[in-house]
C-alpha positions in Angstrom: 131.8 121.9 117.4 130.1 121.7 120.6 129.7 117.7 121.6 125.8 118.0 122.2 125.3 119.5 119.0 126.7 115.5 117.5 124.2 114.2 119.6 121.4 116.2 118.9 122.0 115.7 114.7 122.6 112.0 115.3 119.6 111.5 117.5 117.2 113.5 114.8 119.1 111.7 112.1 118.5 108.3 113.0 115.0 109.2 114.2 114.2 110.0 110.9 115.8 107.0 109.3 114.1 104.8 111.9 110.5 106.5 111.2 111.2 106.7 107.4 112.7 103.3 106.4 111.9 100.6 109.3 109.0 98.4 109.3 108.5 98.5 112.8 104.9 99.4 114.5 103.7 102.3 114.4 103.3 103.1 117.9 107.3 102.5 118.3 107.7 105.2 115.6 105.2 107.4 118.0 107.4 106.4 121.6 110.6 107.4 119.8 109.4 110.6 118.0 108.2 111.2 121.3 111.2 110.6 123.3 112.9 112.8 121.1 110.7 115.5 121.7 110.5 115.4 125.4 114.5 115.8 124.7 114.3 119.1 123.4 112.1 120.5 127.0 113.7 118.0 129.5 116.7 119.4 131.6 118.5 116.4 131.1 117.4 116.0 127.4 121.3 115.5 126.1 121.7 112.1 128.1 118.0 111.0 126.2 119.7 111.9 123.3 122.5 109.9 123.9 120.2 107.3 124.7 118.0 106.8 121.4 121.5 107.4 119.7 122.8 104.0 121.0 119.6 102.5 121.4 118.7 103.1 117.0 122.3 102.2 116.5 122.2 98.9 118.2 118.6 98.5 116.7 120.0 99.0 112.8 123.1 96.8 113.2 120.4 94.3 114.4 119.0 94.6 111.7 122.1 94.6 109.4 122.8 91.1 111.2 119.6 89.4 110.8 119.2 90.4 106.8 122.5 89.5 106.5 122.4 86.0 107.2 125.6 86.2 108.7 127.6 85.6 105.5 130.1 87.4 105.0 
């Protein structure tokens, strides 16, 4: 399995997730579905994948922090 082919299904995976489940503004949703777009015509559209990939990942384990509480 080709390496951009994990990125592309992660980005579009976690794109959904973040549009789907979040609460976050709308116009957020709108810059990352469109990020994720301009991916797909850009040249360098794998490293942009990469990027929301890490970026949504950092963003949900945020997330998983803060609702946490910290408690363990």
């Amino acid at each position: 399995m080709p390496y951009g082919f994990i990125a592309l299904v992660a980005a579009i995976a976690l794109t959904g997730v973040f549009v789907l489940v979040t609460e976050a503004a709308v116009w957020w949703k709108v810059l990352v579905v469109g990020l994720l777009l301009l991916s797909f015509r850009w040249y360098y559209g794998f490293f942009l994948q990469v990027l929301i990939t890490i970026s949504l990942s950092l963003y949900f384990t945020y997330l998983k922090a803060r609702y946490s509480g910290g408690k363990k």
